[in-house]
mmCIF file of the C-alpha atoms, coordinates in Angstrom:
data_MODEL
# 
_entry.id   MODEL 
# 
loop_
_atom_site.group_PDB 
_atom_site.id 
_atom_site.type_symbol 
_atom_site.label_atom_id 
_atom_site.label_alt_id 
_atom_site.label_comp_id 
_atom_site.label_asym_id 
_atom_site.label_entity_id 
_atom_site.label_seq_id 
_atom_site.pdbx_PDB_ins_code 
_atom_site.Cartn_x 
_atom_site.Cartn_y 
_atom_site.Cartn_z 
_atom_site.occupancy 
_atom_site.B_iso_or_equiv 
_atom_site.pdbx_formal_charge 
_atom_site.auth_seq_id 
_atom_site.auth_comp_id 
_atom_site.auth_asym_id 
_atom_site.auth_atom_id 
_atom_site.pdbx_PDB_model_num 
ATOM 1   C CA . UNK A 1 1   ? 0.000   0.000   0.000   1.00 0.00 ? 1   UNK A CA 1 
ATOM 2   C CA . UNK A 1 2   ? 3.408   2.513   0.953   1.00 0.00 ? 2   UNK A CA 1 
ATOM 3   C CA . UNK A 1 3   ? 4.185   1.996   -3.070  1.00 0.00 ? 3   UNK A CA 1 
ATOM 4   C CA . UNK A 1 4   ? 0.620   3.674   -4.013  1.00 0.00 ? 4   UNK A CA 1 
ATOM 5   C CA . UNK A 1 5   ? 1.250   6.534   -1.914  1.00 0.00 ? 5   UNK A CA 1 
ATOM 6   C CA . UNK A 1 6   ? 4.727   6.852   -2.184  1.00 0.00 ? 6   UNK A CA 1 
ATOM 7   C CA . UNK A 1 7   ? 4.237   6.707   -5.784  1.00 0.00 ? 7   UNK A CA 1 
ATOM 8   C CA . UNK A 1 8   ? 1.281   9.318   -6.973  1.00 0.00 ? 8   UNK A CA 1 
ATOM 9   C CA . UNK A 1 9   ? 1.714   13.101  -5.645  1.00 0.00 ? 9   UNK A CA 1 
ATOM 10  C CA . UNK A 1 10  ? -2.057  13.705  -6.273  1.00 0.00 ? 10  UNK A CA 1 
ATOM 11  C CA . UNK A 1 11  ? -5.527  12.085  -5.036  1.00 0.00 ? 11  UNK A CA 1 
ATOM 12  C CA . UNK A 1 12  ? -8.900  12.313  -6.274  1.00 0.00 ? 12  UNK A CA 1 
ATOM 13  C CA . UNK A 1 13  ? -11.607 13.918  -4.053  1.00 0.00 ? 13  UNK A CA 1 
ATOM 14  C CA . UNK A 1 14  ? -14.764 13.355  -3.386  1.00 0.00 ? 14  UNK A CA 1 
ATOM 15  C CA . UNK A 1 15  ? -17.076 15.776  -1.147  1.00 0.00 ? 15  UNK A CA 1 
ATOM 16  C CA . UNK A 1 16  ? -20.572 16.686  -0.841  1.00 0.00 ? 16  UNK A CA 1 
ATOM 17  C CA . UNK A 1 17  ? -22.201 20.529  -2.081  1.00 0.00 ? 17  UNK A CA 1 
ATOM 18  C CA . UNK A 1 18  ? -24.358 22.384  -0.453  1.00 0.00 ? 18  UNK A CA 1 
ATOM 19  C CA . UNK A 1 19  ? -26.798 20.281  -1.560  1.00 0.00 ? 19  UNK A CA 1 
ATOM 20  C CA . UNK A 1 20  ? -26.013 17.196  -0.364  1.00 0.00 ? 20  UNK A CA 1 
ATOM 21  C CA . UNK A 1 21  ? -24.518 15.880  -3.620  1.00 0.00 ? 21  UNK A CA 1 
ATOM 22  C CA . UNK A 1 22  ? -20.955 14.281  -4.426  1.00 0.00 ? 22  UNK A CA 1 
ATOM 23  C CA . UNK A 1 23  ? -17.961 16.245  -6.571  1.00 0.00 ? 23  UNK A CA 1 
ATOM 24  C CA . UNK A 1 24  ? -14.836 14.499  -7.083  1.00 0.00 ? 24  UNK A CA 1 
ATOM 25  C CA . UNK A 1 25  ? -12.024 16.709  -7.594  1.00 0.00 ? 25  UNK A CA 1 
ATOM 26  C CA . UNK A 1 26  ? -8.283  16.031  -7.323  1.00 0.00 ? 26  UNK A CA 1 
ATOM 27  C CA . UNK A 1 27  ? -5.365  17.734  -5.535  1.00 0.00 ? 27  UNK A CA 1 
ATOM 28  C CA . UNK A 1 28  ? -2.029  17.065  -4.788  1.00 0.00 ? 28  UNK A CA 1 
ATOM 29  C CA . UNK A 1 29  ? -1.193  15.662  -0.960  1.00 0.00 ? 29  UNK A CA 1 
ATOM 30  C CA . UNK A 1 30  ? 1.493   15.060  1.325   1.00 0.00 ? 30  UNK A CA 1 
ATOM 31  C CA . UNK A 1 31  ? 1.307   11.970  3.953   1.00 0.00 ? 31  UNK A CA 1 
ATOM 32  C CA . UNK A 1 32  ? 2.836   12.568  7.956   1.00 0.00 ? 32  UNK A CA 1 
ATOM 33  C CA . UNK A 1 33  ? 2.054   9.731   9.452   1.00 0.00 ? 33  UNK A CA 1 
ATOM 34  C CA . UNK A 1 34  ? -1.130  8.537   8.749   1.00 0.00 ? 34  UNK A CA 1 
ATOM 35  C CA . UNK A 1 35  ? -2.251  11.824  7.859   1.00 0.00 ? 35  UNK A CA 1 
ATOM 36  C CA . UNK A 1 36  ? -3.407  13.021  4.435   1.00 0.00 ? 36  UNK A CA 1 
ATOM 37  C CA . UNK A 1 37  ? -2.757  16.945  3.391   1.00 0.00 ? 37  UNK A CA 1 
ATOM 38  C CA . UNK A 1 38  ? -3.964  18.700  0.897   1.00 0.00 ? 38  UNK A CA 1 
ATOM 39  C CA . UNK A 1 39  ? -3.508  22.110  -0.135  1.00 0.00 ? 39  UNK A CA 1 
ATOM 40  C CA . UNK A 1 40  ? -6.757  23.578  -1.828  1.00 0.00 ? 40  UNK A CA 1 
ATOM 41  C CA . UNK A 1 41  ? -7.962  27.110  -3.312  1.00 0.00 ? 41  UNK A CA 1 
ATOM 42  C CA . UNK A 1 42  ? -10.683 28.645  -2.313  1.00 0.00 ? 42  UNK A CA 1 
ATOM 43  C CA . UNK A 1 43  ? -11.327 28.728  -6.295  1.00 0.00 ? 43  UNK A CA 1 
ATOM 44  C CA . UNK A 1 44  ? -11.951 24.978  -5.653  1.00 0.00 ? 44  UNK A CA 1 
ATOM 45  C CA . UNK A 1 45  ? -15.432 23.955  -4.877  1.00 0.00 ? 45  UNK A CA 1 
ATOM 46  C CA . UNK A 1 46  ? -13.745 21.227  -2.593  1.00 0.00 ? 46  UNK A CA 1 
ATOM 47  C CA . UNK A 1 47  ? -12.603 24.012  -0.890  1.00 0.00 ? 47  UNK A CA 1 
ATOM 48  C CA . UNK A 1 48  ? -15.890 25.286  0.495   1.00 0.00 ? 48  UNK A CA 1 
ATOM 49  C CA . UNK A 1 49  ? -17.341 21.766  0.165   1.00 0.00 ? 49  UNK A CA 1 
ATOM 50  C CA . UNK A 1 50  ? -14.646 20.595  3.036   1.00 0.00 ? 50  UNK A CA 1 
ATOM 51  C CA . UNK A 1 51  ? -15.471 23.638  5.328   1.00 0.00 ? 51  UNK A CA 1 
ATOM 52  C CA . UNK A 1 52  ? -19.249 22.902  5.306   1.00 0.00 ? 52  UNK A CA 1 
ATOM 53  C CA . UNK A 1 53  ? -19.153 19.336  5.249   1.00 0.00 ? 53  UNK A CA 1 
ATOM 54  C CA . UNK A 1 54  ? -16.195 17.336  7.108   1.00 0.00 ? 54  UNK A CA 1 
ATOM 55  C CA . UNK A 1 55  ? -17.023 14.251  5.423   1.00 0.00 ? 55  UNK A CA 1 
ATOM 56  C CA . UNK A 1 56  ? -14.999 12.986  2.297   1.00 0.00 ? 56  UNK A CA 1 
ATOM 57  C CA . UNK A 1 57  ? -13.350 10.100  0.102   1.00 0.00 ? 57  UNK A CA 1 
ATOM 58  C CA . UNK A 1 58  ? -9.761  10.245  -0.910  1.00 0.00 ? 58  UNK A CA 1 
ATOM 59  C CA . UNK A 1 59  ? -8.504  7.752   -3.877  1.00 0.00 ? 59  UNK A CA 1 
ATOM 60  C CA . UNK A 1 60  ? -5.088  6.902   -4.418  1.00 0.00 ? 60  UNK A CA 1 
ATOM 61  C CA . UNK A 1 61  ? -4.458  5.291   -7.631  1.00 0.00 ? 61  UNK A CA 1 
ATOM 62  C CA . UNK A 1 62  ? -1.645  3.779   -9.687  1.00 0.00 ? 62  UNK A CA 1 
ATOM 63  C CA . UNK A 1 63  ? -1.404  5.192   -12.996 1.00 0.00 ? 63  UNK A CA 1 
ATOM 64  C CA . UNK A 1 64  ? -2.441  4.081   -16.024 1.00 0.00 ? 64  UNK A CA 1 
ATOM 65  C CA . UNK A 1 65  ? 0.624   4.133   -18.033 1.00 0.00 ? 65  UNK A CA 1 
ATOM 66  C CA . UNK A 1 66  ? 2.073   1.928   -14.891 1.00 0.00 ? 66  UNK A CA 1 
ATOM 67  C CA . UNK A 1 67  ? -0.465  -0.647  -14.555 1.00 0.00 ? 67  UNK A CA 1 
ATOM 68  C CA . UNK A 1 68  ? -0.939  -4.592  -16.087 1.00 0.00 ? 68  UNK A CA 1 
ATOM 69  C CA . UNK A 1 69  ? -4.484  -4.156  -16.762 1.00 0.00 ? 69  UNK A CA 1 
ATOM 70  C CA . UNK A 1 70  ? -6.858  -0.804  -16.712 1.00 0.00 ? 70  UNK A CA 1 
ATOM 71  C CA . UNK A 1 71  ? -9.721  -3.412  -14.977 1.00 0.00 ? 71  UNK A CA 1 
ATOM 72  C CA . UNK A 1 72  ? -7.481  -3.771  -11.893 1.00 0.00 ? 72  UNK A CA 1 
ATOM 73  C CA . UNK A 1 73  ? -6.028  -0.693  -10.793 1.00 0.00 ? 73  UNK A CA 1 
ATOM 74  C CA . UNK A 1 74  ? -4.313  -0.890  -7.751  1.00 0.00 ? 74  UNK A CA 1 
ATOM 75  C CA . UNK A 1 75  ? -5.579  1.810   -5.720  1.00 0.00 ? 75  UNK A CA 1 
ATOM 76  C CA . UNK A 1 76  ? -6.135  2.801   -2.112  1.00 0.00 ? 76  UNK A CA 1 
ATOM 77  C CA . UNK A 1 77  ? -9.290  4.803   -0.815  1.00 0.00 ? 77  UNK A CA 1 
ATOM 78  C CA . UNK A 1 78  ? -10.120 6.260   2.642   1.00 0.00 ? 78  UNK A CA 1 
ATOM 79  C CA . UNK A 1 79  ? -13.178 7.230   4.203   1.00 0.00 ? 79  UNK A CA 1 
ATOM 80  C CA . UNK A 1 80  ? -11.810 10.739  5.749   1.00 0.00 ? 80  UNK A CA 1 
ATOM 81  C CA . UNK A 1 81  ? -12.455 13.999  8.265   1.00 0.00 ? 81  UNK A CA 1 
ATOM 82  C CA . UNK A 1 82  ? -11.788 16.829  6.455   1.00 0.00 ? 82  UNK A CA 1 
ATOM 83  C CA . UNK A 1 83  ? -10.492 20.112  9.210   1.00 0.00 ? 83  UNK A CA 1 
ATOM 84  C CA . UNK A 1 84  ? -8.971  23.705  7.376   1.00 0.00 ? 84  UNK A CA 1 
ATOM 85  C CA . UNK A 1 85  ? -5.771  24.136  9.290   1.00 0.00 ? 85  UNK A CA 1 
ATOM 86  C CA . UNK A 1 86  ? -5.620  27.700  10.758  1.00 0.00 ? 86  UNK A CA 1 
ATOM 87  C CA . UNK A 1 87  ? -2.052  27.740  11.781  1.00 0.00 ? 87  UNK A CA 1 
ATOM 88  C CA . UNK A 1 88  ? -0.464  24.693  9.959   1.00 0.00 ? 88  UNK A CA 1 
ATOM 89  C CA . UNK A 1 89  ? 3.039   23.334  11.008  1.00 0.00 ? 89  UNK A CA 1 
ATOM 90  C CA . UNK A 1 90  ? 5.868   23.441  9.367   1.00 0.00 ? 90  UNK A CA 1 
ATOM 91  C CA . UNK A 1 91  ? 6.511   20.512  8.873   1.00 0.00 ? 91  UNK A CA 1 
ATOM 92  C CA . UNK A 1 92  ? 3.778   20.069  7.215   1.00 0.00 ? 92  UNK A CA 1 
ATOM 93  C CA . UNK A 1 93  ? 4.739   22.895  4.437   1.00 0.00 ? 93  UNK A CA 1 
ATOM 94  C CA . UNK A 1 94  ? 8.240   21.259  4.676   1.00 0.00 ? 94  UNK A CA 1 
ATOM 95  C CA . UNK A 1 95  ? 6.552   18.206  3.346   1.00 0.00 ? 95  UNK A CA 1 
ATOM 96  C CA . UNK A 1 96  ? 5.343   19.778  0.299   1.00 0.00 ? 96  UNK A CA 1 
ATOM 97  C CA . UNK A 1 97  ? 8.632   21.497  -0.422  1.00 0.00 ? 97  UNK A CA 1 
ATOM 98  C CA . UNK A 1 98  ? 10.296  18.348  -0.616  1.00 0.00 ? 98  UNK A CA 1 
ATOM 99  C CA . UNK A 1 99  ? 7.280   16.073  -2.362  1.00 0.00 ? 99  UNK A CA 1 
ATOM 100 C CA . UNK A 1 100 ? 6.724   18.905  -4.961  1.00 0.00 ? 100 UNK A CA 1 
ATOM 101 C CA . UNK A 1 101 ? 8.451   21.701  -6.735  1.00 0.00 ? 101 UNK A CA 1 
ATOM 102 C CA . UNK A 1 102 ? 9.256   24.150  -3.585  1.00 0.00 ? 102 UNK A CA 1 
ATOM 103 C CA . UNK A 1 103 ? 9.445   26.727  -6.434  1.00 0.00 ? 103 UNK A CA 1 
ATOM 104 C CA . UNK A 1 104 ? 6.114   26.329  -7.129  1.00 0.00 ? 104 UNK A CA 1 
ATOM 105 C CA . UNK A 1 105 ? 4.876   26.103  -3.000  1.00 0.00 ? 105 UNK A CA 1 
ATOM 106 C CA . UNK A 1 106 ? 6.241   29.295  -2.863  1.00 0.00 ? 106 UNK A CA 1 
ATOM 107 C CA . UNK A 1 107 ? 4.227   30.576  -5.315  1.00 0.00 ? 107 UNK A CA 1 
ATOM 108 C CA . UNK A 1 108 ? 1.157   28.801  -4.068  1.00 0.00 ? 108 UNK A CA 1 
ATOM 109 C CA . UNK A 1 109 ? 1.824   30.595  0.115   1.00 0.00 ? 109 UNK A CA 1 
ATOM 110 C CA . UNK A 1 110 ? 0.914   33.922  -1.481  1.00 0.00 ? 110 UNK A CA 1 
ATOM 111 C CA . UNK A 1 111 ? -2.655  33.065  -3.289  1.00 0.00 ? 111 UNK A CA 1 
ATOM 112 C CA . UNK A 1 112 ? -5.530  32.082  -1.804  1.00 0.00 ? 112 UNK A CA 1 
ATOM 113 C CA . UNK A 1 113 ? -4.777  27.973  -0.776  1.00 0.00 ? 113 UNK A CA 1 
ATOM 114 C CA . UNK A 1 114 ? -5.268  26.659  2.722   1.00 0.00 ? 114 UNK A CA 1 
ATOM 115 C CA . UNK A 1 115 ? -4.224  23.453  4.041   1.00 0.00 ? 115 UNK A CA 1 
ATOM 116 C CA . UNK A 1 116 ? -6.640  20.729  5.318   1.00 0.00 ? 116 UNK A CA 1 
ATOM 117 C CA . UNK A 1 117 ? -5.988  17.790  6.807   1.00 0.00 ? 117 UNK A CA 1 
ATOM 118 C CA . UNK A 1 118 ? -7.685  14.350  5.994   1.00 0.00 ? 118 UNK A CA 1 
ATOM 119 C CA . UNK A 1 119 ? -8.339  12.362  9.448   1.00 0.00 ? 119 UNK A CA 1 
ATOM 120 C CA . UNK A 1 120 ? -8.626  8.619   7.624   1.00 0.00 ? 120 UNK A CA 1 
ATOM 121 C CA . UNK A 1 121 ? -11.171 6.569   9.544   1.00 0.00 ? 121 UNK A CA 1 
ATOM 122 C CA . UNK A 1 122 ? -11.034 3.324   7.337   1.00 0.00 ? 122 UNK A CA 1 
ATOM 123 C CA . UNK A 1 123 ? -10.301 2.401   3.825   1.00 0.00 ? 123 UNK A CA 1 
ATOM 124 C CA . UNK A 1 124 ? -9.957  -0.191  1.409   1.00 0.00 ? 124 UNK A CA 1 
ATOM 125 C CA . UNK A 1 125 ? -7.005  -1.069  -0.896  1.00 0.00 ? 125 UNK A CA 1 
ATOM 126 C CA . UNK A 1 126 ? -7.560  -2.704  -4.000  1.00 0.00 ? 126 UNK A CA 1 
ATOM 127 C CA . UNK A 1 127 ? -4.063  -5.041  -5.288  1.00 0.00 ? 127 UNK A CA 1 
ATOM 128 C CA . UNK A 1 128 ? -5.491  -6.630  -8.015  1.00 0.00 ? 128 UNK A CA 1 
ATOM 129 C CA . UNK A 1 129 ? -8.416  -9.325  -9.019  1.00 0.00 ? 129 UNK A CA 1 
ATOM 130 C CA . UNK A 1 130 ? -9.497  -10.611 -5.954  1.00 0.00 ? 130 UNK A CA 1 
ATOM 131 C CA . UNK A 1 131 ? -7.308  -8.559  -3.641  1.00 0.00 ? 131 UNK A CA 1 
ATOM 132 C CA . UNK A 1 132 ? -9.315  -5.928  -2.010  1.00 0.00 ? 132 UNK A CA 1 
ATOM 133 C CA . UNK A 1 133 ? -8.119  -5.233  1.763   1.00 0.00 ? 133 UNK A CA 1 
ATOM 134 C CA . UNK A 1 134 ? -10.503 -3.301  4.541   1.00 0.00 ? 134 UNK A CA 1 
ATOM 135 C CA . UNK A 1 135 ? -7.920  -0.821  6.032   1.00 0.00 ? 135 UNK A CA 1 
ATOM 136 C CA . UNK A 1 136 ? -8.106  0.170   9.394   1.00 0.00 ? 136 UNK A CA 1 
ATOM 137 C CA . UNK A 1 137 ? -5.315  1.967   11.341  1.00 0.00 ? 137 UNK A CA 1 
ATOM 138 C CA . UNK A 1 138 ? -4.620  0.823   14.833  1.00 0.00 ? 138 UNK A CA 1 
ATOM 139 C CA . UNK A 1 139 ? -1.878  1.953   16.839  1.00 0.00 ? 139 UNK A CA 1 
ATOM 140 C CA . UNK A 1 140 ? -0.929  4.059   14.155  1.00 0.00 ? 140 UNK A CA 1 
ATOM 141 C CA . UNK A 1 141 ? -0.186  1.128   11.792  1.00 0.00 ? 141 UNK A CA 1 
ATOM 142 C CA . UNK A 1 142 ? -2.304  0.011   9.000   1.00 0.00 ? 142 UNK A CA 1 
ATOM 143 C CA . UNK A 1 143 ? -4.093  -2.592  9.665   1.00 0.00 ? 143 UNK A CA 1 
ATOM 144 C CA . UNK A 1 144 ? -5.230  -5.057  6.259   1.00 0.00 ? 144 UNK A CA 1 
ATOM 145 C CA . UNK A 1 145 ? -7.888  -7.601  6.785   1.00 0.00 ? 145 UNK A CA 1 
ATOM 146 C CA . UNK A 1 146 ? -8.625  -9.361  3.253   1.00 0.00 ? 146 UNK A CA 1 
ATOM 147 C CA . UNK A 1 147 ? -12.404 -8.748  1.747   1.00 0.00 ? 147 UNK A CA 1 
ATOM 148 C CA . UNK A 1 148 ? -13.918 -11.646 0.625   1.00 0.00 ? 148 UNK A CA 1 
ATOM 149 C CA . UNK A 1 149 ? -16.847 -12.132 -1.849  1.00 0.00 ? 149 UNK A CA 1 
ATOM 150 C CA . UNK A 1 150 ? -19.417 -13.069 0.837   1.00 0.00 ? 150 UNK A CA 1 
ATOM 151 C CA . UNK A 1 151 ? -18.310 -10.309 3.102   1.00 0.00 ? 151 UNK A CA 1 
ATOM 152 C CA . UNK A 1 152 ? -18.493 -7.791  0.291   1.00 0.00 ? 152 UNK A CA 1 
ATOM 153 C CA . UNK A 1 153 ? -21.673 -9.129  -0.877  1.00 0.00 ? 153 UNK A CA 1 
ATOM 154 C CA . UNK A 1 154 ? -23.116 -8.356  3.094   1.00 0.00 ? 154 UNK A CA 1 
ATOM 155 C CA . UNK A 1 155 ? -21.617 -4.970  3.134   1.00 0.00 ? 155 UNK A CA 1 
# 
């Protein structure tokens, strides 16, 4: 699962409008921990979506040029808290510096973005045919319990 999200420097987003109705969006994210970051303009409709309505899926997913088949993408998705960071850390800017061009997350600290941090509160990580994974973090370790087609079907 580290490969996925070691590997991609961007995540599709899913959150709810005003009215109660999913847009999926991407942006690109940092991990500390087990903590997703993303940092979003207030141009984005994500944006406003977040700071209304906590709730939101994150994908993770390999690439298309990297992958065996397009049917079985491997790919990671969370169930997550969204919170705006008033005063982020430095670290967490640090991060971004180093995972992306800092050139360009200088540029970025003087328009209108905003950090906001993804709480993950399960997931489920997809390897392949017949390898889908319930993610859970415990201890501050992922935690992988295999899915299988009678538990998926009850679900």
């Amino acid at each position: 699962m580290e490969n996925i999200i070691n590997n991609q420097k961007s995540l599709m987003i899913s959150s709810l409008n005003e009215n109660k109705l999913p847009e999926i969006s991407y942006a690109p994210f940092v991990m500390i921990n087990k903590d997703i970051y993303v940092y979003l303009s207030r141009a984005a409709n994500h944006y406003y979506n977040l700071t209304n309505n906590k709730n939101c899926s994150a994908m993770i997913i390999e690439d298309e040029k990297d992958c065996k088949t397009i049917f079985a993408r491997k790919r990671v998705s969370f169930e997550c808290e969204a919170t705006k960071l008033e005063n982020a850390d430095e670290a967490i800017y640090n991060k971004f510096d180093e995972v992306h061009d800092s050139s360009m997350m200088m540029v970025l600290k003087t328009l209108d973005f905003d950090i906001f941090k993804l709480n993950i509160k399960r997931g489920r990580l997809v390897k392949g045919f017949g390898q889908a994974f319930d993610v859970y973090i415990k201890n501050d370790e992922y935690e992988l319990v295999q899915v299988t087609e009678i538990e998926h079907k009850n679900k």
